[in-house]
N, C-alpha and C positions, 0 to 999 in steps of 0.2 A: 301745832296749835295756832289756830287763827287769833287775830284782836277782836274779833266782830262781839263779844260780849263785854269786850272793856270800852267800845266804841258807841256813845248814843248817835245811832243813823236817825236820820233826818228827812224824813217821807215828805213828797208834796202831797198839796192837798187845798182842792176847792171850799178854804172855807164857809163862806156865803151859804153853798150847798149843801155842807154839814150842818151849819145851823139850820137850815128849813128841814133840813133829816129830824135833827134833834125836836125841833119844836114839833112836827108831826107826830113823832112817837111819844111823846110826854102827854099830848093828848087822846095818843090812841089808851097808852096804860096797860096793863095787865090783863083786865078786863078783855079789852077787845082781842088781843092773842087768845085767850079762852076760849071765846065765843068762835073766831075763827075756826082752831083745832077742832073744838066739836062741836059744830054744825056748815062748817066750810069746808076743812079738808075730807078727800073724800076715802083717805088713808084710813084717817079713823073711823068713819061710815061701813070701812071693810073692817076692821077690825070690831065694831059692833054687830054685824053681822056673825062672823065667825064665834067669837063670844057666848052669842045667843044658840047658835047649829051644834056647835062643839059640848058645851055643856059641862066645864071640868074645869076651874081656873087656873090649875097650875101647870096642866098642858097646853090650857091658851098665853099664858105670859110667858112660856120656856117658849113655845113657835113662833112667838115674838120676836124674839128676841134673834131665837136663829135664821128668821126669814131678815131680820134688819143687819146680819152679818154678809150674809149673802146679796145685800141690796147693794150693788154696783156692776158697772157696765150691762147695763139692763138694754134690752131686742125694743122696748116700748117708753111707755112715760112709766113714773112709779106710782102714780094712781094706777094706770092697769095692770102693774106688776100686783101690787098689794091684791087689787080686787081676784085675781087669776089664784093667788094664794087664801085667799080667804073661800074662796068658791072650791080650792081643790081639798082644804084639811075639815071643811062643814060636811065635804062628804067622803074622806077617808079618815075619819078621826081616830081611829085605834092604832093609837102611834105606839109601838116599844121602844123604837130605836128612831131619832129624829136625823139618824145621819142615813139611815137604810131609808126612813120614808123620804127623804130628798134626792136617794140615790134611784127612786123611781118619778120621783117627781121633777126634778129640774131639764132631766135630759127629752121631756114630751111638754116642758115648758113653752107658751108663745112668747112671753112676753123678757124670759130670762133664758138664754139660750147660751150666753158666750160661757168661754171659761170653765164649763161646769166641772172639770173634775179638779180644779182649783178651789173651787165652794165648795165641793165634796169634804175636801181636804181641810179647811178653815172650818166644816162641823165635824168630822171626825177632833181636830182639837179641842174640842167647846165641849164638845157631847160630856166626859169625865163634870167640867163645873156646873154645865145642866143635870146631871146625874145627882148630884150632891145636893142639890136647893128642893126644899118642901116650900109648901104655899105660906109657910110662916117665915123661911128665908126669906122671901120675896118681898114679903112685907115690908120687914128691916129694910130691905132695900129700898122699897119704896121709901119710908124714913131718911134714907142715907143713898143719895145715886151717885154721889162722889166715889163709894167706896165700889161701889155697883160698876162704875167707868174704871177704877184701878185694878179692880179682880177681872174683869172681861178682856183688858188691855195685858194683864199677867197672864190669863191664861190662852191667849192665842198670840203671846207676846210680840203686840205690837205698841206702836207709842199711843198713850191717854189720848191723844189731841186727833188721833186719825179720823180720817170719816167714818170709818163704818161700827166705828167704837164710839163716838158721841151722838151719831143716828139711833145706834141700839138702847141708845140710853134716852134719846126720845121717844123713840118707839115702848120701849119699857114705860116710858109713863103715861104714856097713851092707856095700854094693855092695863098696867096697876089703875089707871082711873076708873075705867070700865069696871074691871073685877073688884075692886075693893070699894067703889060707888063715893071716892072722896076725892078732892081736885089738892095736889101737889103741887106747887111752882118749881119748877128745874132751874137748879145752885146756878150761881153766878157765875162759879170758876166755871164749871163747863162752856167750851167753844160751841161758836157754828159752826155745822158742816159745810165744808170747804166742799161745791159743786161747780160744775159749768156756772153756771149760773149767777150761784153768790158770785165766785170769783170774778165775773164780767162787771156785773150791781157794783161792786166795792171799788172800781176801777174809775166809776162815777167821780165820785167823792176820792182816790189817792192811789196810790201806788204799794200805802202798809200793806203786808200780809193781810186779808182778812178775819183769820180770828183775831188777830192783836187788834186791829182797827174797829171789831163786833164788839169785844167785852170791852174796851174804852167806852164807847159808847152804851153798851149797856148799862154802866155805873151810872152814866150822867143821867140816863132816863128812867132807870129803876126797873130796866125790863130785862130779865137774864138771856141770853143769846142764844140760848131754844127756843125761847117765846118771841124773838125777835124773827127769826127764822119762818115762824108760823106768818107773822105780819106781811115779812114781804114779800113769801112764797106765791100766793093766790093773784100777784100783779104778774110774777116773771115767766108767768107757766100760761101754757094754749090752752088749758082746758073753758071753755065757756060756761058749761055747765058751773066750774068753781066761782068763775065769774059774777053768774044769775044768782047761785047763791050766797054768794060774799053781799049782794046787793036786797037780800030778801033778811039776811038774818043779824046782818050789821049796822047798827045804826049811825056808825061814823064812816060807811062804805067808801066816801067820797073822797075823805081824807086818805084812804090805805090804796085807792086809784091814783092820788095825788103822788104818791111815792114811784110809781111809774115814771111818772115824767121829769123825775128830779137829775 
């Protein structure tokens, strides 16, 4: 047994630069994470899409769900992952079995190529708790995504805090917003997904762990660490297009450019 939990460690950290962190996001607010997600990201742009082609809500938040399990070590970015998968289920939508239809879908994938009889494998586990859920399960869940992140993390038993288990729980509220036409804030406790990316951003401002250093900061600004996530995705990613329209649909665009440069 180590000390490390009897031990409070001691992270550096660019104060200064935190505080301009903090005071940018207290005026970005909740709000602007909203508006980002759906009219910025273009994750959710594909997942509107598909919604609308598909036609059946409880097999579009079950493929949700299973395409955000399967979202890692992706061939492309995960805008044209998402989009590749929203384009292939609006036109194979007669799904029985969501592990057989990925078992023809991932392997003539572009933009998800690695791995694939490993994601096979990680929907063959899932498929039995997707098997079980009606569109009134789903609901609940949307009510409750804490409980949503403990059953998905028990059934393909991994840790709550993993990435592709606090992804699917964003992704999940994505899909519930769309389908059930009502806007959710995602729980506090829930982490950011720990990606290239954050990882690099967080490195800015300290050396903490990222999610521990995300939900600190979340408290302080009142913004939960999936909606922060939405905030300062659209700076650390090449898409342009996200760019133009973070600039078209945000009214505080300048300020969530300003987090670029921090």
């Amino acid at each position: 047994m180590t000390l490390d939990r009897f031990i409070k460690v001691k992270y550096s950290e660019d104060k200064e630069r935190i505080e301009k962190l903090k005071e940018i996001l207290s005026e970005l607010g909740l709000e602007c994470a909203r508006t980002i997600e759906e009219k910025v990201d273009l994750q959710f742009s594909a997942l509107e899409n598909l919604h609308k082609n598909l036609n059946n809500d409880e097999l579009f938040i079950k493929l949700v769900l299973a395409n955000a399990i399967v979202s890692y070590q992706l061939s492309a970015t995960g805008e044209e992952w998402w989009w590749e998968f929203s384009h292939y289920f609006s036109t194979n939508g007669d799904v029985r079995s969501i592990k057989e239809a990925y078992a023809d879908f991932l392997p003539n994938s572009r933009t998800n190529r690695r791995l694939v009889g490993a994601k096979i494998k990680r929907l063959e586990k899932l498929e039995p708790f997707l098997k079980g859920m009606t569109l009134d399960n789903l609901r609940v869940y949307y009510d409750n995504m804490l409980k949503l992140r403990d059953d998905l993390a028990k059934a393909l038993n991994s840790k709550r805090e993993a990435k592709t288990i606090v992804f699917a729980v964003k992704m999940f509220g994505y899909a519930a917003r769309i389908a059930f036409e009502e806007f959710r804030p995602y729980p506090m406790e829930i982490a950011i997904p720990e990606d290239v990316r954050i990882n690099a951003y967080t490195k800015r401002f300290t050396n903490e762990p990222p999610a521990s250093f995300w939900s600190k900061i979340a408290e302080e600004v009142g913004i939960p660490p999936l909606h922060i996530d939405s905030i300062i995705w659209p700076v650390l990613g090449r898409h342009n297009e996200i760019k133009e329209r973070l600039k078209r649909y945000c009214e505080k665009a300048e300020l969530v450019f300003k987090l670029a440069e921090l």
